[in-house]
C-alpha positions as CSV (number, residue, x, y, z in Angstrom):
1,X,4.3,-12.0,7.3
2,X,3.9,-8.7,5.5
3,X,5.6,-5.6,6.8
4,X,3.8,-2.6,4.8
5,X,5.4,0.7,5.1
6,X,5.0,4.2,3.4
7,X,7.8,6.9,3.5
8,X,8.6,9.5,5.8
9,X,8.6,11.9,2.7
10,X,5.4,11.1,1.2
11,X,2.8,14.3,2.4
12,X,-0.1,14.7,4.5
13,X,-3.3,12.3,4.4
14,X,-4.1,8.9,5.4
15,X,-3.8,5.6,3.1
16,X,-6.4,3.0,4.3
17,X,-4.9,-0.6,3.5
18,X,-7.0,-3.5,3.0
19,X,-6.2,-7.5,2.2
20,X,-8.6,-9.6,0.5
21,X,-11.2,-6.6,1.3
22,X,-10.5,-6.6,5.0
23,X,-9.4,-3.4,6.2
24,X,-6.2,-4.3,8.6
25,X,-4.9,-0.7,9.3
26,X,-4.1,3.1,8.2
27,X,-0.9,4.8,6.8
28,X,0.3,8.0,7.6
29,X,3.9,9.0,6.3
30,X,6.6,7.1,7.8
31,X,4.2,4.5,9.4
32,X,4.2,0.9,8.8
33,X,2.1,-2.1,9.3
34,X,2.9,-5.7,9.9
35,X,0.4,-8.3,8.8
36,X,0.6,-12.1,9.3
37,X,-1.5,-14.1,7.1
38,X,-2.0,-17.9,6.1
39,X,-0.1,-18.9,3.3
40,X,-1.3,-19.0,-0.5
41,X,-2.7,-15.5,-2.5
42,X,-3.9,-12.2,-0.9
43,X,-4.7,-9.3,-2.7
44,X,-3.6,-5.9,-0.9
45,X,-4.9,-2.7,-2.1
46,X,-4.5,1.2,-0.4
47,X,-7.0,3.9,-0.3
48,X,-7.1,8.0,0.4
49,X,-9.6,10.0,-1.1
50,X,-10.2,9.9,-4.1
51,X,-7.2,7.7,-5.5
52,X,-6.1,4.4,-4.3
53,X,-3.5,1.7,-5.5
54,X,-3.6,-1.9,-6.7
55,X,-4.5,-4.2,-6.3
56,X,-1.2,-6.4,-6.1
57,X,-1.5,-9.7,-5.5
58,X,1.0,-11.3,-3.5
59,X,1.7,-14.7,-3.0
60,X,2.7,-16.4,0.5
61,X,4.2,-19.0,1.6
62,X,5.4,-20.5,5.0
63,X,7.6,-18.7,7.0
64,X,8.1,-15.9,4.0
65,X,8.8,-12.3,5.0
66,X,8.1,-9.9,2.5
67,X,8.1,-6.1,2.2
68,X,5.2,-3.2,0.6
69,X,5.5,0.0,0.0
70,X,2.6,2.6,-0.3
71,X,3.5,5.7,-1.7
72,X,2.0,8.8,-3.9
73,X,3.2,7.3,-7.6
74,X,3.1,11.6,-8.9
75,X,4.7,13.0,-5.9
76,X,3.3,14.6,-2.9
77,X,1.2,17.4,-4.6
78,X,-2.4,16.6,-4.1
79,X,-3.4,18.8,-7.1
80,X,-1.2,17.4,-9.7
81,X,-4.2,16.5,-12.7
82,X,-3.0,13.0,-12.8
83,X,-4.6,12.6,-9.2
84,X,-7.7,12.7,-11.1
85,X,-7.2,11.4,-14.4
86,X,-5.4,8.6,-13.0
87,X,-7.0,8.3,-9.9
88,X,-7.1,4.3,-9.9
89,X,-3.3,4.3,-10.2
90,X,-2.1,6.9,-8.0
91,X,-0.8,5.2,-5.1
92,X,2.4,3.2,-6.1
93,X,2.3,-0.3,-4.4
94,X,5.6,-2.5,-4.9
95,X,6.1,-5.9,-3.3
96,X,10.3,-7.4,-2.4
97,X,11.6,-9.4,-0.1
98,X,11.5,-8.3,3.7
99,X,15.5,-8.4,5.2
């Protein structure tokens, strides 16, 4: 199981979330997703716009819980150049341990 969240604080627009190229659901701030998938490698990637994040490649096994968080990696500030110059980068994706 993968429980994918983004934070309540992270602005306006909505991050589209895909695994292994399959779209499984949107993020707006402060909303999470749960996704249950067959063990072994997935790759997980999010989307808005222009910038997106990933792709992280997350390995899982039987019965594993695990934890991602999507969120702006330059703030909330849609117009910060980095947006643009780093537009492959821009949305922070970091994998731990669900609890």
């Amino acid at each position: 199981m993968l429980r994918i969240r983004r934070p309540d604080d992270d602005g306006a627009g909505t991050f589209a979330v895909t695994v292994d190229d399959r779209k499984v659901g949107s993020l707006n701030a402060g909303d999470q997703l749960v996704v249950f998938m067959p063990s072994g490698s997935h790759t997980v990637r999010a989307k808005f716009a222009w910038i997106s994040g990933g792709p992280v490649t997350i390995d899982v096994t039987d019965g594993a819980k695990l934890q991602l968080t999507a969120k702006r990696a330059f703030g909330f500030g849609p117009f910060d150049v980095r947006y643009f110059t780093q537009r492959r980068t821009a949305i922070d994706l970091s994998v731990e341990p669900a609890g």
